[in-house]
Wavefront OBJ file of the C-alpha trace (Angstrom):
o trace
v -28.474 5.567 5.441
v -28.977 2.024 5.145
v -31.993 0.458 3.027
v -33.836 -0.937 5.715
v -33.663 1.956 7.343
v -34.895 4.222 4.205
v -37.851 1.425 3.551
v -39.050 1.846 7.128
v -38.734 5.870 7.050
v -40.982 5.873 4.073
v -43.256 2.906 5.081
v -44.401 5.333 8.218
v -44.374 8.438 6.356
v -46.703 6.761 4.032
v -48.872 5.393 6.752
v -49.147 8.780 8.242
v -50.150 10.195 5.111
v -52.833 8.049 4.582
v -54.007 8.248 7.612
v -54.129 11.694 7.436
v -56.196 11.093 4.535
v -59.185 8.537 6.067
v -59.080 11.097 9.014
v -59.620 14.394 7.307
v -62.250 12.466 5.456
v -63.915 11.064 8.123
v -63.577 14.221 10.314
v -64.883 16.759 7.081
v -67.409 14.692 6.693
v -68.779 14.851 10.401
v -68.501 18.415 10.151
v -70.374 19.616 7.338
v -73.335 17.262 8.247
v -73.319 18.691 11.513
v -73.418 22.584 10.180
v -76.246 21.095 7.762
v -74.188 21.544 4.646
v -73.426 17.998 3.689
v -70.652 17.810 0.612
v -70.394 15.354 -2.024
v -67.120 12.870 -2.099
v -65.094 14.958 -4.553
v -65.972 18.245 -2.661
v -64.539 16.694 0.141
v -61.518 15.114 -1.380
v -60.495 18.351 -2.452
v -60.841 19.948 1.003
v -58.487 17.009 2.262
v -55.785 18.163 -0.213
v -55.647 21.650 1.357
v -54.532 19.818 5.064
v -51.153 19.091 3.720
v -50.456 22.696 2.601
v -51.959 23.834 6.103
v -54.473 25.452 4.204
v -57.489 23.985 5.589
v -59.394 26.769 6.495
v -61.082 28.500 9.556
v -63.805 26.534 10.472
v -66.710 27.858 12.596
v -67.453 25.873 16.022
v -65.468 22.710 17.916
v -64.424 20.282 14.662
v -64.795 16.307 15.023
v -61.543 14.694 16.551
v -60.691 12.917 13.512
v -60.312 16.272 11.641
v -58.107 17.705 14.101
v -56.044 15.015 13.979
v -55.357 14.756 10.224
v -54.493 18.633 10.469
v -51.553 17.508 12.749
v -50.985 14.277 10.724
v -50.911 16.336 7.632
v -48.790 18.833 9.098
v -46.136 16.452 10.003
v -46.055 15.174 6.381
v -45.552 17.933 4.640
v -42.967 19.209 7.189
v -41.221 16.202 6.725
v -41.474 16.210 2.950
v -39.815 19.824 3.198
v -37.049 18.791 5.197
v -36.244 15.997 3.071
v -35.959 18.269 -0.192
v -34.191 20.789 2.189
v -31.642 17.571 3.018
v -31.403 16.496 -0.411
v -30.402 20.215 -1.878
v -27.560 20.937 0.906
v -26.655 17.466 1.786
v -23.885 16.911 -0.577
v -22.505 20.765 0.095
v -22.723 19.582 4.090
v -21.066 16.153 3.279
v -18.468 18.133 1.393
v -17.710 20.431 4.142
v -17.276 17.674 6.982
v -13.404 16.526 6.240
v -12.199 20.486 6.603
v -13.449 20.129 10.881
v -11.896 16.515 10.845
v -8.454 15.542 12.393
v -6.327 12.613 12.221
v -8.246 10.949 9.253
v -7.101 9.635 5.673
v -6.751 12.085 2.415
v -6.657 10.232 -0.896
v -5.275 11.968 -4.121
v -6.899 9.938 -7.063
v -9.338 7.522 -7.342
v -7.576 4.573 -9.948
v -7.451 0.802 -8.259
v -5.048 1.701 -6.130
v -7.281 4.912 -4.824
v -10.529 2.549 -4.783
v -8.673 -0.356 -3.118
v -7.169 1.844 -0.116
v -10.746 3.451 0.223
v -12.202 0.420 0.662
v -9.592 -0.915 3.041
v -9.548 2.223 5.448
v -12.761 2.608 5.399
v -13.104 -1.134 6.505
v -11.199 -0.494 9.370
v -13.167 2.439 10.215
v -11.051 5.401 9.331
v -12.804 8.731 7.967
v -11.643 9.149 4.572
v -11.930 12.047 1.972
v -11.088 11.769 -1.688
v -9.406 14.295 -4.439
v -10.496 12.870 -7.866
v -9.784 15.026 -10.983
v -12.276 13.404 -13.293
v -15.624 14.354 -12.647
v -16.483 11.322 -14.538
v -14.293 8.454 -12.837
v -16.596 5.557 -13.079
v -15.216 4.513 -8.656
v -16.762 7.679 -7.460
v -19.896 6.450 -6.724
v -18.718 2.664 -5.609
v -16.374 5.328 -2.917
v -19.476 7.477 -1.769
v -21.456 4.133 -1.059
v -18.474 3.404 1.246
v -19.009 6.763 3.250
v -15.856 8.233 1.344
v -16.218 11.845 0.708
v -14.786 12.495 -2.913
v -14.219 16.202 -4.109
v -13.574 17.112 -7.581
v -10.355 18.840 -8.313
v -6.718 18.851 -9.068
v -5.158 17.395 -5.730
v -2.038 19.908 -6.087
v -4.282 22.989 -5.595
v -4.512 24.550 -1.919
v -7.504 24.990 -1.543
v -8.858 21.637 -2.317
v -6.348 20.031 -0.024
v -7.725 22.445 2.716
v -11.268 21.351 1.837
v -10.349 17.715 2.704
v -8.468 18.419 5.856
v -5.247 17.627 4.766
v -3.136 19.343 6.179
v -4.643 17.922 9.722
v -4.825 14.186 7.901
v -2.997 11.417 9.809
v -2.133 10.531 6.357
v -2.524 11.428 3.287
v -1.936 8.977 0.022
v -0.990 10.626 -3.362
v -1.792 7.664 -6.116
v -3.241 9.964 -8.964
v -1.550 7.872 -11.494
v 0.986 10.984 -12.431
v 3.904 11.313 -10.864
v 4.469 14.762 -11.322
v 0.918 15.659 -9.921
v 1.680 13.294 -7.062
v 5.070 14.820 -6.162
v 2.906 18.322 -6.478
v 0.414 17.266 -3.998
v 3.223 16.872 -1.593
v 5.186 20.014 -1.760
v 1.902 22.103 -1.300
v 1.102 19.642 1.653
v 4.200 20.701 3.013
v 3.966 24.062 2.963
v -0.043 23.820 3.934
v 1.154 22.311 7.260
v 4.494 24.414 8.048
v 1.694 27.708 7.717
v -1.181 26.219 9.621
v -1.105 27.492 12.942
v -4.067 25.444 14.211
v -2.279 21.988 14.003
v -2.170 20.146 17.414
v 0.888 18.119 18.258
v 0.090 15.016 15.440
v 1.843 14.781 12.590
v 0.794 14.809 8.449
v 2.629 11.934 6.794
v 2.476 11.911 2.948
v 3.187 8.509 1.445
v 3.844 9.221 -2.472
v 3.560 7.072 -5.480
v 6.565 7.162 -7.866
v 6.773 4.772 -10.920
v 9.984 6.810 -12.456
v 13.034 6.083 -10.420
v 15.038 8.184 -11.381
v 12.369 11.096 -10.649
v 12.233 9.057 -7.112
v 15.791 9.436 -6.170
v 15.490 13.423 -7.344
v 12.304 13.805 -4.829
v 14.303 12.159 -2.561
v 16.756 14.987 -2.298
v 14.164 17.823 -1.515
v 14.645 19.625 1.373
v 10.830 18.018 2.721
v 12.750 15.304 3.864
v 15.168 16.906 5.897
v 12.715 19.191 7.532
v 13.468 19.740 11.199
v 9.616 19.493 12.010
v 7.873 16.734 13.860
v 4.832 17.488 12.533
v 5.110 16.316 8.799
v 6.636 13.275 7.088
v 7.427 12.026 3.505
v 7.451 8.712 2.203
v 7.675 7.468 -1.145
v 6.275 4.036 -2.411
v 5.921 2.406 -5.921
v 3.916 -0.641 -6.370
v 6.279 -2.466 -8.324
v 8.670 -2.202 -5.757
v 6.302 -3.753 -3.178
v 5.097 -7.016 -5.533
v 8.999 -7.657 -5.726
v 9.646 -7.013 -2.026
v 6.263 -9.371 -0.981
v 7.193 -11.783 -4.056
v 10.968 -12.244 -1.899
v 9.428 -12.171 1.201
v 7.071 -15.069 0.871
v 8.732 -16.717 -1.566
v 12.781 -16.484 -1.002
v 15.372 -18.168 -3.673
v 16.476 -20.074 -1.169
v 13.327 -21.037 0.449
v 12.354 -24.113 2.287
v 11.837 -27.214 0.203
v 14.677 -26.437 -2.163
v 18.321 -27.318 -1.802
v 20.147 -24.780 -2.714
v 22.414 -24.176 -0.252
v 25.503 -24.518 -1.882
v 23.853 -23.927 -5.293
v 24.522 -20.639 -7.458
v 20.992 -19.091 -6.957
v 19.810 -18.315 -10.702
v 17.377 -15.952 -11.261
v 15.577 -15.891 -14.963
v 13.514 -12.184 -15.559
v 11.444 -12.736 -18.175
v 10.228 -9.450 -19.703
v 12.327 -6.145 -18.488
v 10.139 -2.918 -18.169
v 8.975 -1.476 -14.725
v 7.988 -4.550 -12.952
v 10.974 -6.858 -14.352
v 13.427 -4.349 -13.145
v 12.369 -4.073 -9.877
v 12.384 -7.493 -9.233
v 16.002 -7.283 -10.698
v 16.650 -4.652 -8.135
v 15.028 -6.254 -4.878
v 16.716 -9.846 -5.548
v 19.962 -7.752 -5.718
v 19.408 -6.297 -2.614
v 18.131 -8.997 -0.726
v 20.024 -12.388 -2.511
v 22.987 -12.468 0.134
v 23.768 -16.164 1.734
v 25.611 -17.745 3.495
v 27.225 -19.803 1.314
v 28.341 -15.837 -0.279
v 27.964 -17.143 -3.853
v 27.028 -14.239 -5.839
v 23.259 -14.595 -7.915
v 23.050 -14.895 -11.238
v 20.517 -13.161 -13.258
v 19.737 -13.112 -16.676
v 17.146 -10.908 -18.484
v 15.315 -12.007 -21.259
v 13.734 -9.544 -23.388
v 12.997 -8.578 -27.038
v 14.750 -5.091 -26.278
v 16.956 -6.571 -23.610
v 20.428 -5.003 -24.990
v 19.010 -1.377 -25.075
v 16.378 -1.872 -21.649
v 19.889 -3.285 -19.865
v 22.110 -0.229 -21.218
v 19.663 2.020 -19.744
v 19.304 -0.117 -16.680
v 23.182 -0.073 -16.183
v 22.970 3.580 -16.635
v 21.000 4.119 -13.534
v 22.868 1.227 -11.639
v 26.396 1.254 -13.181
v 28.127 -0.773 -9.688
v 25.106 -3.328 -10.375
v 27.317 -6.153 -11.980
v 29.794 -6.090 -9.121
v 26.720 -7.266 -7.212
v 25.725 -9.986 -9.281
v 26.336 -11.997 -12.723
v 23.779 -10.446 -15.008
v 23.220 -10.849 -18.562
v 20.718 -10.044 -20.972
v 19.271 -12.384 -24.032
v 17.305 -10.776 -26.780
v 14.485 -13.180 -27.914
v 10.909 -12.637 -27.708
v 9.079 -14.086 -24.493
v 7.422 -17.774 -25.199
v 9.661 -18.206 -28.498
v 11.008 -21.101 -29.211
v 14.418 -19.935 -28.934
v 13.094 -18.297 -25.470
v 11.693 -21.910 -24.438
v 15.232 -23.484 -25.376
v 17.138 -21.498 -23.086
v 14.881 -21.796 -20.107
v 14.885 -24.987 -20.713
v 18.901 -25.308 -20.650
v 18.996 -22.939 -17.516
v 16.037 -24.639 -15.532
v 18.333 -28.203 -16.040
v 21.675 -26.380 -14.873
v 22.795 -28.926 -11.797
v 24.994 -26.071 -10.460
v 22.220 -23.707 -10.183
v 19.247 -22.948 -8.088
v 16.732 -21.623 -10.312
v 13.644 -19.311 -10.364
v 11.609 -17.732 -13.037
v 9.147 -15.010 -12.873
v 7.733 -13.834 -15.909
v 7.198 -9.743 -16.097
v 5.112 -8.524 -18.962
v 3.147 -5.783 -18.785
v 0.209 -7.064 -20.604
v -1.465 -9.312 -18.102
v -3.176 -12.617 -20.828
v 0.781 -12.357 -22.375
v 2.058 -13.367 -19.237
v -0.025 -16.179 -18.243
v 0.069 -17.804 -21.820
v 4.227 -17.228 -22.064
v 4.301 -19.023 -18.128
v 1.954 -22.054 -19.341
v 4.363 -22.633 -22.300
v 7.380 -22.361 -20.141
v 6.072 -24.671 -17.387
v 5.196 -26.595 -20.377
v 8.694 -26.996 -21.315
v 10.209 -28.661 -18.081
v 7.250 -30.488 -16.359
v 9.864 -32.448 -14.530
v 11.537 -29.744 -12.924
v 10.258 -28.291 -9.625
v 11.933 -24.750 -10.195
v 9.149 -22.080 -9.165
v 7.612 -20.166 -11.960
v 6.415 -16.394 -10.895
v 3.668 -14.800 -12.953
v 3.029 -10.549 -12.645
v -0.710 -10.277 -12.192
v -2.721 -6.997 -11.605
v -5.728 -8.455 -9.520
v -7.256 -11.767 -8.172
v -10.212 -10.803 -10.285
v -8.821 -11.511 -13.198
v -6.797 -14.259 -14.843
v -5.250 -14.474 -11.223
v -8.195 -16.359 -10.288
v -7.097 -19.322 -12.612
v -4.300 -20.328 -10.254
v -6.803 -20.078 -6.814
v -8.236 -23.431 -7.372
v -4.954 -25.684 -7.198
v -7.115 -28.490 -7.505
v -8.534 -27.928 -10.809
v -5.123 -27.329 -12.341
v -2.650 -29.965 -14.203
v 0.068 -31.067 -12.038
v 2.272 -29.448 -13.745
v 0.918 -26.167 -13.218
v 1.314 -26.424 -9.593
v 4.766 -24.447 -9.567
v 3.227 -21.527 -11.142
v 2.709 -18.696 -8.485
v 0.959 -15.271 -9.318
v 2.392 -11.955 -8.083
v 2.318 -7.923 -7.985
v -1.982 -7.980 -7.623
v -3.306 -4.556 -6.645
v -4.537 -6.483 -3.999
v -1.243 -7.096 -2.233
v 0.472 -4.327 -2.781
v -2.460 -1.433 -1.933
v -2.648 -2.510 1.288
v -2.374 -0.487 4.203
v 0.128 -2.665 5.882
v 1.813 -2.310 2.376
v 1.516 1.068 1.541
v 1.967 2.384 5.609
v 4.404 -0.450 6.132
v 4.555 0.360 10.595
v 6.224 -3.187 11.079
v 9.180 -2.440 8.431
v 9.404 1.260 9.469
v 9.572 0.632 13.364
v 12.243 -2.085 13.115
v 14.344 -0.037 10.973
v 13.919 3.233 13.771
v 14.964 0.190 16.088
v 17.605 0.004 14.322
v 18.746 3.106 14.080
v 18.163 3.788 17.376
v 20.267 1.594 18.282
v 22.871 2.075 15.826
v 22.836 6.395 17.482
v 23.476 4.830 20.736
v 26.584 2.316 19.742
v 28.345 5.335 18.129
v 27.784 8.077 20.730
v 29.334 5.675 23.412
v 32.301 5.929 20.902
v 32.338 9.490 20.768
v 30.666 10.467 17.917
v 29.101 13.385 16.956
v 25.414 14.179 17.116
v 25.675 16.755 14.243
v 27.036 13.584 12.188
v 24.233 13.416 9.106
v 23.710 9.707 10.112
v 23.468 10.500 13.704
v 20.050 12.627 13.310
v 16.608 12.014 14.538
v 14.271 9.330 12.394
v 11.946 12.808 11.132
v 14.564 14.807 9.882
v 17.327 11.601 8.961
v 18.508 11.740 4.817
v 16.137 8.846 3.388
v 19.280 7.725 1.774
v 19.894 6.922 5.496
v 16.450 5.853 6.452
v 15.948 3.445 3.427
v 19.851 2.421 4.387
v 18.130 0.684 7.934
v 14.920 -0.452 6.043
v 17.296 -2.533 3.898
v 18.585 -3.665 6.551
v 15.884 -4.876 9.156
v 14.357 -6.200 5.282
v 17.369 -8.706 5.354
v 16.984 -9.733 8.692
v 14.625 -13.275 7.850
v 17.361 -14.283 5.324
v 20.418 -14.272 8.097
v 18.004 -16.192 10.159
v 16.910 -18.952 7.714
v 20.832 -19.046 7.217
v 21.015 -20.481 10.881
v 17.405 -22.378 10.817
v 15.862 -19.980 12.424
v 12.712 -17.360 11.720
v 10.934 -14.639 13.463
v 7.651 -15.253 14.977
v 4.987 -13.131 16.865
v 6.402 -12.938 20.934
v 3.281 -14.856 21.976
v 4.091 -17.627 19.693
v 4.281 -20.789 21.729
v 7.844 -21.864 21.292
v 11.115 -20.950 22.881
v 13.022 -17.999 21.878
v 16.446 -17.559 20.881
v 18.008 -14.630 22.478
v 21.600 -14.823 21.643
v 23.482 -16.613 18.399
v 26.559 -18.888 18.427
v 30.030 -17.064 17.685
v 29.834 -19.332 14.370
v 26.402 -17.980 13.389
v 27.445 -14.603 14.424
v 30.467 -14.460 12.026
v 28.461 -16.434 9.150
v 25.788 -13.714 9.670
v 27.869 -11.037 10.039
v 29.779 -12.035 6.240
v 26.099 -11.952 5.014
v 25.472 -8.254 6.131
v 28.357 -6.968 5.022
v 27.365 -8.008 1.336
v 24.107 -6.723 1.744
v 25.670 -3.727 2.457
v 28.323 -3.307 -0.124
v 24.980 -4.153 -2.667
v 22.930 -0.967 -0.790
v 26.023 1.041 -1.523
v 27.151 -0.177 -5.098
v 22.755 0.078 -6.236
v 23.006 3.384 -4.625
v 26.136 4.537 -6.526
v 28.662 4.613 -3.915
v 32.391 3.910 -5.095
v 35.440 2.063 -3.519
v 37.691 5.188 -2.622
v 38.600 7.175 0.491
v 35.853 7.655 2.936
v 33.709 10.687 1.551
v 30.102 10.462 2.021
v 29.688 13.597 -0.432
v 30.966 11.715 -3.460
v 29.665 8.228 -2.352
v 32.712 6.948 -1.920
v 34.229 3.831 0.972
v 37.266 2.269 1.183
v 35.124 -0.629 3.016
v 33.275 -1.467 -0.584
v 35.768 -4.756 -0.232
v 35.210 -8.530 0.253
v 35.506 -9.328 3.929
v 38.554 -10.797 3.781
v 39.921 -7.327 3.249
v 37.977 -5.253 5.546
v 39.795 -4.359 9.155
v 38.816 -6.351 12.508
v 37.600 -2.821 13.151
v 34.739 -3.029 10.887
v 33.973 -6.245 10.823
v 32.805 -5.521 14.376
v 30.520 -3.175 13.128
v 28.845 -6.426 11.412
v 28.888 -8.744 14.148
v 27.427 -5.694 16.665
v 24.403 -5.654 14.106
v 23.980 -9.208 13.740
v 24.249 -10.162 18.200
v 21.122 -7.201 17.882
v 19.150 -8.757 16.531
v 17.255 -10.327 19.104
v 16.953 -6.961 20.632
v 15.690 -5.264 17.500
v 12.707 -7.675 17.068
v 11.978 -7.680 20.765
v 11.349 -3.811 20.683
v 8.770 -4.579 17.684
v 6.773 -7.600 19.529
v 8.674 -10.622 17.946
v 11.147 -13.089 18.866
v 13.454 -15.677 17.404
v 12.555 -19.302 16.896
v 14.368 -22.615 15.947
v 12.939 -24.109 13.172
v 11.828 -27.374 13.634
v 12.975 -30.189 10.820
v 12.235 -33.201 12.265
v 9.676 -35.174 9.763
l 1 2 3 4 5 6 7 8 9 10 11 12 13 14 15 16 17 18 19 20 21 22 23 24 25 26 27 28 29 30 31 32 33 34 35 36 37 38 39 40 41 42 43 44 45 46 47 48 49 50 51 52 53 54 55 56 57 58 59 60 61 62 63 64 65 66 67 68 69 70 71 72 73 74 75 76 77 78 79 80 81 82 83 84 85 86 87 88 89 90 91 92 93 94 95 96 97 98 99 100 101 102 103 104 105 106 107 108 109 110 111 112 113 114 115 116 117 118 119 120 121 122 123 124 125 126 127 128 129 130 131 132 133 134 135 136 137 138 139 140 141 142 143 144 145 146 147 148 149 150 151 152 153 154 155 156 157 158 159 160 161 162 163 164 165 166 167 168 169 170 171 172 173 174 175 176 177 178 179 180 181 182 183 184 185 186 187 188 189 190 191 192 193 194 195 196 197 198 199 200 201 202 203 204 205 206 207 208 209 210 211 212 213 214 215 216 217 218 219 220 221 222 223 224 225 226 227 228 229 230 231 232 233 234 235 236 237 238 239 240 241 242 243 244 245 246 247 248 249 250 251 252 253 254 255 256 257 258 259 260 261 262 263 264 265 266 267 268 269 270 271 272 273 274 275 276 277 278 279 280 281 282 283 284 285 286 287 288 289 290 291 292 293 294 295 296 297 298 299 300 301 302 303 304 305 306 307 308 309 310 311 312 313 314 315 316 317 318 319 320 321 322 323 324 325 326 327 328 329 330 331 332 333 334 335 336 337 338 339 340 341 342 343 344 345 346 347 348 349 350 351 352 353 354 355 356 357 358 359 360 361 362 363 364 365 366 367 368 369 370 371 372 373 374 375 376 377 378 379 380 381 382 383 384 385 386 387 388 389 390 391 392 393 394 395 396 397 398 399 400 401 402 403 404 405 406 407 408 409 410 411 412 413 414 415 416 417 418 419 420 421 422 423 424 425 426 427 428 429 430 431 432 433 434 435 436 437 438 439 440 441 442 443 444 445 446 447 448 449 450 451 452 453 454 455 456 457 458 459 460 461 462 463 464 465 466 467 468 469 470 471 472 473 474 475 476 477 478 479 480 481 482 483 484 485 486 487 488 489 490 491 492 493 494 495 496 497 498 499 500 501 502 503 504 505 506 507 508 509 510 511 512 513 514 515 516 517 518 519 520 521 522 523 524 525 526 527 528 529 530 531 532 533 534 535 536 537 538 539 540 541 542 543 544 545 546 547 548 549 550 551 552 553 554 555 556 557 558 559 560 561 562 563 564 565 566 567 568 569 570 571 572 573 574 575 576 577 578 579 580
C-alpha cells in the first residue's frame, strides 16, 4: 500500500472517530437532560468510551440523532480497527501463500547483489516474483518486500519450500545463492518437482544456474537434466564472470573501430589471473578470430602466474594451439610490472589491450592509474574489473572531470551489467543460436542424415556441448561482419540491407569460422584424430589449407546464412558507412 494511500486511510478513520466522539457527546447529552437526569462532563465522557466497544447500553425512549449516529460511527471504527489487527496477524502468512496459486512468474534462490539486482529488475518490468533466502537476517530482505517480492526463509534445495514459491509452475526460476553446490541442488529437485507434478499446463520451468567453478560446470553439464526428452523443463547455466568478459568483447572488440589493427598481431595483456582474469582469457580465445588469421597473443601477468597457468592448462591443455600465451610472475603495479607493459604497449607489430583483473576492487583501480600512468602517449585501451557503478566505478562516469590521460580507461564486469535479465535470460543469443541450429538440422537431413544423430536432436533435449557449440557461433557472427565493414542492426533501422556476401567475403569469412571452430573444439578438449565424437576427437582440427573442399563447404554454407539467421531474429545486415 502506498503512503498516500495509508495517510488518507487513517486521516478518515481518524475523522470518523472523532466525530463519533462530538456526536455521542452531543447526542448523551440531549438525552439525559431530556429524561431529567443531567450528567456531568466526565460522566459523560465515560459513557462515550463504551460506543466503540458497542457497549452503550439500552436506553429507554427514541435517543437524539446525534447519538444514534456516533453508535454507527463508533461501530465502524472499531470494526475497522479489528480488521486491521486481523490483516496485520495473517497478512504475511496470506502474502506467503500467494506464489504456490501463481503460474508463469519468477523464483529467486538467494538474495546477494545478484538476487537483489534481478528482483529489482523483474519486478520493474512487472513480473510476480518470490524469493528463497536462507538467512533470516539478510540485510536485502526488506529493500525486496518494499518491491512487492515475496521472500521465504529456507534452504532453496528443500521441496517443500520450492513448492511454497511455485516453482515448479515458475516461467523461470534463478539459482544465485552464492554456493554452487546449493545452486546445482536447487536444480535437480526442480527437476524432479516438475517431471511429478501432474497439474503443470503446457509452459515450461527453465532453471538458469549460477556456477563460478568450471570445472563443477562442465560436470553439471553432463547430467542427464539436460538431455531430458521433456518440453516442459529447461537448464541453463550462467556465471557472471563469463558474461563481463563476453559484454567486455562485445562492446569493446580488439579489433574495434578507431584502431588499426588489421594486419597487427592482436595482443592481449591479463593483468591479475583468478576467476575473472581467466575468463576473459577464455572468451578472447574464443572469440579473437580475423581475418587477417594471425593468431592472439596473450600474456598473463600475475604474482602466482606459473602455478594459476599450470592449473589453467590443466583444464584447457589444446589452449596454446589457439593462441601464443605466456605467463610473467611479478606483482600487479610493480615496477618491474610497469616496465613490461610499458615495452608491450610500444610493440609496433602488435595491437594491444589491457584489462586489469584483481579481485579486490580499490587494487584494481590504483594498479590501472599507474599503468595508464606509464604510457600517456599511447591510445591502447585499458579495462578495469569493477563490481558496481556505485562504487569506485563511478570515478570513470564523469569523463569530463578526468585527466586526459585517463580517458582510455574503461570499467567492466559491474553487477549491474551482468545481472541483467537480458544477461542472465540472454532470448536474443539463445534464439539465433536455435536459428542456427535449425538450420544447420535442415542442411544435413537434405543430405541424408540421420535424425537419431546426437547433433541432429531437438533444441530441449540437444547435449549443451552442442547447444553452447551454436551459441559460440551466432556469438562470432559481429566479428565476420566487421571483417567485411559491415554490422547488424535492428530490421527497422533506416538503411539498406545486405542480403547476400561477395564470393571473396564469403571465403574470407568462411577461413574465420573455421578457426573459431577448431578454438570451440581445442577449449573443449577435442583432439586431431579420426572422427569419434566419444573421445573428442576430428581429423578436421587442421589449418584450412588442409581441410577437404568438402568441408570447407560446410564453412561457406554457414557464413552465405547469415543473412537468413538474423532475419529470423528481427535484424539485418548493414554497410558501414566511413566516409568522414
Amino acid at each position: 500500500m502506498s503512503l498516500i494511500r495509508r495517510y488518507w486511510q487513517w486521516m478518515i478513520v481518524s475523522a470518523g472517530a472523532a466525530a463519533a466522539i462530538i456526536l455521542g457527546y452531543w447526542g448523551l447529552y440531549e438525552y439525559f437532560a431530556r429524561i431529567g437526569q443531567p450528567r456531568p462532563f466526565w460522566d459523560i465522557g465515560y459513557s462515550i468510551v463504551y460506543l466503540f466497544v458497542i457497549e452503550s447500553g439500552e436506553m429507554a425512549g427514541p435517543v437524539p440523532w446525534q447519538l444514534a449516529a456516533a453508535r454507527w460511527l463508533a461501530a465502524g471504527v472499531a470494526f475497522w480497527a479489528v480488521a486491521k489487527a486481523g490483516f496485520v496477524l495473517y497478512h504475511e502468512r496470506l502474502q506467503l501463500a500467494r506464489p504456490a496459486r501463481w503460474r508463469g512468474h519468477v523464483v529467486i534462490c538467494g538474495l546477494g547483489r545478484k538476487g537483489l539486482k534481478l528482483a529489482k529488475e523483474f519486478r520493474a518490468a512487472g513480473w510476480h516474483v518470490a524469493a528463497i533466502e536462507r538467512n533470516p537476517n539478510n540485510p536485502y530482505m526488506a529493500s525486496c518486500r518494499q518491491l512487492g517480492v515475496i521472500v521465504l526463509v529456507g534452504d532453496a534445495a528443500g521441496s517443500a519450500l520450492l513448492t511454497r514459491a511455485g516453482a515448479p509452475r515458475a516461467k523461470y526460476v534463478i539459482a544465485v545463492t552464492g554456493d554452487d553446490g546449493a545452486n546445482v541442488a536447487a536444480a535437480i529437485k526442480l527437476y524432479r518437482l516438475t517431471k511429478n507434478d501432474k497439474g503443470r499446463t503446457s509452459s515450461r520451468t527453465t532453471c538458469i544456474v549460477h556456477l563460478v567453478d568450471l570445472p563443477l560446470c562442465e560436470l553439471f553439464k553432463q547430467h542427464s537434466i539436460f538431455r531430458t526428452d521433456t518440453d516442459q523443463f529447461e537448464v541453463r547455466v550462467f556465471n557472471t564472470y563469463e558474461s563481463a568478459a563476453r559484454i567486455l568483447f562485445a562492446e569493446h572488440p580488439l579489433e574495434g573501430p578507431g584502431r588499426d589493427c588489421s594486419h597487427k598481431t592482436p595482443h592481449l595483456v591479463v593483468l591479475g589471473f583468478a576467476k575473472m582474469g581467466q575468463s576473459v582469457a577464455l572468451q578472447a580465445a574464443k572469440i579473437a578470430h580475423y581475418a587477417s588469421r594471425i593468431p592472439l597473443r596473450i600474456t598473463i601477468v600475475d604474482r602466482d602466474a606459473a602455478r594459476l597457468g599450470n592449473m589453467f592448462l590443466g583444464s584447457y591443455p589444446h589452449y596454446p594451439k589457439i593462441c601464443q600465451v605466456e605467463f610473467v610472475n611479478a606483482e600487479i603495479g610493480t615496477a618491474q610490472c610497469l616496465a613490461c607493459v610499458q615495452e608491450w604497449a610500444h610493440e609496433p607489430e602488435c595491437c594491444v589491450t589491457l584489462a586489469v583483473c584483481l579481485d579486490e576492487e580499490s587494487e584494481c583501480v590504483s594498479a590501472a592509474i599507474r599503468i595508464a600512468a606509464y604510457f600517456r602517449d599511447n591510445p591502447a585501451p585499458l579495462y578495469v574489473r569493477m563490481a558496481d557503478t556505485t562504487g569506485l566505478a563511478a570515478l570513470f562516469e564523469d569523463t569530463q572531470g578526468l585527466s586526459p590521460w585517463l580517458h582510455n580507461l574503461h570499467p567492466f564486469g559491474m553487477i549491474s551489467q551482468t545481472c541483467r535479465i537480458a544477461t542472465v535470460i540472454d532470448g536474443r543469443l539463445d534464439v539465433l543460436a536455435q536459428a542456427i541450429h535449425k538450420a544447420y538440422t535442415e542442411e544435413e537431413r537434405k543430405k541424408g542424415r540421420s535424425a537419431l544423430d546426437a547433433a541432429m536432436r531437438p533444441w530441449a533435449s540437444l547435449d549443451p556441448a552442442f547447444r553452447d557449440s551454436n551459441r559460440q557461433q551466432a556469438d562470432h557472427i559481429p566479428v565476420k561482419l566487421r571483417a567485411i565493414d559491415c554490422l547488424n542492426v535492428a530490421k527497422d533501422t533506416p538503411a539498406a540491407a545486405v542480403t547476400s556476401f561477395s564470393p571473396d567475403d564469403i571465403e574470407m569469412m568462411a577461413k574465420m569460422e573455421h578457426a573459431r571452430w577448431n578454438a570451440e573444439r581445442f577449449l573443449a578438449g577435442w583432439a586431431l584424430g579420426p572422427r569419434d565424437p566419444e573421445r573428442r576427437t576430428s581429423p578436421y582440427l587442421v589449418a584450412w589449407e588442409d581441410l577437404p573442399e568438402q568441408i570447407r563447404e560446410y564453412d561457406r554454407t554457414t557464413v552465405r546464412n547469415i543473412p537468413a539467421l538474423l532475419e529470423a531474429i528481427g535484424e539485418k545486415i548493414i554497410r558501414i558507412d566511413k566516409s568522414p
